[in-house]
N, C-alpha and C positions, 0 to 999 in steps of 0.2 A: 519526393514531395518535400515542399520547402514550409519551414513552421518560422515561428518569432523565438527571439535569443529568451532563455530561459537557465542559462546556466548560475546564475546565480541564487538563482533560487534551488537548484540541486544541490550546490556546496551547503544554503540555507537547510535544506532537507538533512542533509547528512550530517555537519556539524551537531544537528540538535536528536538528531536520534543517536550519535557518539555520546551526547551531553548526557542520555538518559538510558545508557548499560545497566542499571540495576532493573530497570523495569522488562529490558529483553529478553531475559529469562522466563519472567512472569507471562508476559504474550506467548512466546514460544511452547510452552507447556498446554498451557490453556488453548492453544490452536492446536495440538497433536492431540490433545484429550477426546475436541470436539469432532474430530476429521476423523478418529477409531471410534467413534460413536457413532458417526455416522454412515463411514462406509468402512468397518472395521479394520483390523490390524493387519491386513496385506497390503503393503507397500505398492506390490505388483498389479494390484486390483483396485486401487487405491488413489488416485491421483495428487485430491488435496492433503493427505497423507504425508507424499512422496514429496510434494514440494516441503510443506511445512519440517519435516526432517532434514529435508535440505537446507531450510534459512536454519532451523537451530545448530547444525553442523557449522554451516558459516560464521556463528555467532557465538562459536564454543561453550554451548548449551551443554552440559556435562552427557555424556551416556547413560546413566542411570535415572538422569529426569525424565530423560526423553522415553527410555523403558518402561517406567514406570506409568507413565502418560498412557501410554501406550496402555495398557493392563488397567490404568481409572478410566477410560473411552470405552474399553470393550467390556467392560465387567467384571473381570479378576482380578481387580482389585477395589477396594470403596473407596470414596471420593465426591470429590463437593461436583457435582450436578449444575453444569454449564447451560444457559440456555442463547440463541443465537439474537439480535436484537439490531434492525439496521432503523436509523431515525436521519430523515430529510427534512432541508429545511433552506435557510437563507440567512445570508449574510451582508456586509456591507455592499449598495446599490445595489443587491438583490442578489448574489451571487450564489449560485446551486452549490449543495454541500452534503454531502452525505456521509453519516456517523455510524460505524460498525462495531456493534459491543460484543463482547462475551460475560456471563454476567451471573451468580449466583441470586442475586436480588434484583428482581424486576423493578419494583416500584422504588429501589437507590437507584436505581441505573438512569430513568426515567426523570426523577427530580432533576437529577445532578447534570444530563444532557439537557434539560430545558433551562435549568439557572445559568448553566456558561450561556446558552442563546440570546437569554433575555438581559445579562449580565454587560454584554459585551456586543450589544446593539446589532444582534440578529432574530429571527422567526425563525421557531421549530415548526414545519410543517406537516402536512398528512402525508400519507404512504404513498409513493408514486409522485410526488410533485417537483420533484427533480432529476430523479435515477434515468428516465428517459431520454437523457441527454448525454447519460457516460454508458458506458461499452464495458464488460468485462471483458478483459484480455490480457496477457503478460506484454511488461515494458522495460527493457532492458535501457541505459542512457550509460553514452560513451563521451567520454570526456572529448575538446577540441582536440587536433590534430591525427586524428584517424584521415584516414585517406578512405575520400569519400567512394572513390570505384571499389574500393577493397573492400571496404565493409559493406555496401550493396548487392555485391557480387556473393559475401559470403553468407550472408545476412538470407537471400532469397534461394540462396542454394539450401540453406538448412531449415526452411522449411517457413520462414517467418513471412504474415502480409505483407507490412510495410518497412521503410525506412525514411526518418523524418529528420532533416538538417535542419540545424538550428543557424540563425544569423550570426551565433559568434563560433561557427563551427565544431557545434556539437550533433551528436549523432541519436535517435530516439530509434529501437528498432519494438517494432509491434508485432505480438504473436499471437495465433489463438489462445486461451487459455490454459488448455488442455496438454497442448503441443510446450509449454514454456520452458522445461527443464531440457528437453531436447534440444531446440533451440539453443539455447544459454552453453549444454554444453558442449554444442559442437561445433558454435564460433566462440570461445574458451580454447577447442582441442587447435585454430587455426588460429591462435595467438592475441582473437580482441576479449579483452577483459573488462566488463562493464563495470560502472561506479555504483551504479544502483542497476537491481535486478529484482523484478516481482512481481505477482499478478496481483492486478488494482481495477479498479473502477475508474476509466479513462475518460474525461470529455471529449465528447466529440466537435464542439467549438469553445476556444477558450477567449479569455479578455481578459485585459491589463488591467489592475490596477494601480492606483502611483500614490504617491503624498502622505498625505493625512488618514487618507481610504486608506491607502496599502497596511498602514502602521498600525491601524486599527483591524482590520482583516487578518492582519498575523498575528494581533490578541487575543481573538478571537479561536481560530484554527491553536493555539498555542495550551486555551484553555480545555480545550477537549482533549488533547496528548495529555494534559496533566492528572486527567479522571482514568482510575487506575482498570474504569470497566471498557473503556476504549481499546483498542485494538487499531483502528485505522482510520485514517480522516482522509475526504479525498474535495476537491472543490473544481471549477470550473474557471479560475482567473490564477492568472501570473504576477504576482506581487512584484512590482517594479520600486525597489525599496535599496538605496545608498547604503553602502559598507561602509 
């Protein structure tokens, strides 16, 4: 299945979450806290658990934070009381956008998602008036030059739906949810190593934005990374924006 070029908006993706190592930590923790509170401290029984150790591992979260998470989630140990918080809405020419908090204070959490909205010339919306348009599922994205038989090949061997080419030949592979670590490592074990890896909230149709829109759409999306109760921003256009 063939998509539109988006790779630079991936290097965009990643240069700015490199930019922002001190706060990886912080997300990493607070996402193993609330995944052992939710579906407790067996990794084996555990799914979002199992992945969220995996990105902190990736991201050389120390071992003892992650333990320790581990034991503020399930209860043996005390600790600040996370609650989960997803806020939709819209952005420039109306662009679908969903904001995923983790959050000791409701009502900071709440201001502060609706000030970046209204700040930076978009509508926070009611519950459901976008989400029915992305997909949870894991997306693995492989830089140009992968050899497209090969990664299809190994891509649908291991167990993943899709796999989606990009116009400047990059590679998007889509997995159920569930199934993502699996996936991940066992086209890993057959030598394709993805640049980003993660389960997200995928549109299911996307659109460009360019110009003036794009530049303002990325201050926006930029604004939300910088509120410390955010955990993940996801939207439904490709910012077509000059290096």
């Amino acid at each position: 299945m063939a998509g539109h070029s988006k790779w630079a908006n991936i290097k965009h993706r990643k240069a700015a979450a490199d930019a922002k190592k001190s706060k990886i930590t912080t997300r990493m923790v607070k996402e193993i806290t609330i995944a052992a509170k939710m579906g407790g401290g067996d990794v084996s029984s555990n799914p979002r658990l199992r992945l969220a150790m995996e990105k902190a591992r990736e991201n050389n979260v120390p071992k003892d934070n992650v333990e320790r998470a581990i034991k503020r989630g399930t209860g043996e140990l005390e600790g600040v009381n996370y609650e989960e918080l997803r806020f939709e809405g819209y952005g420039i020419n109306g662009a679908g956008i969903i904001v995923d908090c983790l959050t000791d204070n409701k009502v900071r959490t709440v201001a502060e998602v609706r000030h970046a909205f209204t700040k930076h010339g978009g509508n926070l919306g009611t519950d459901g008036c976008v989400s029915f348009q992305f997909k949870h599922c894991g997306q693995l994205i492989f830089a140009p030059g992968v050899s497209e038989d090969a990664i299809m090949e190994a891509a649908l061997e291991s167990g993943a739906d899709d796999v989606i080419s990009g116009d400047d030949g990059s590679f998007e592979v889509i997995t159920p949810a569930n199934d993502f670590i699996e996936v991940k490592n066992a086209l890993e074990s057959r030598g394709f190593k993805p640049e980003i890896a993660e389960v997200v909230m995928k549109a299911e149709n996307e659109t460009e934005l360019s110009g003036d829109d794009a530049l303002k759409m990325q201050k926006l999306l930029d604004a939300f990374d910088e509120l410390d109760d955010v955990q993940d921003v996801y939207t439904n256009v490709v910012l077509d924006i000059e290096e």
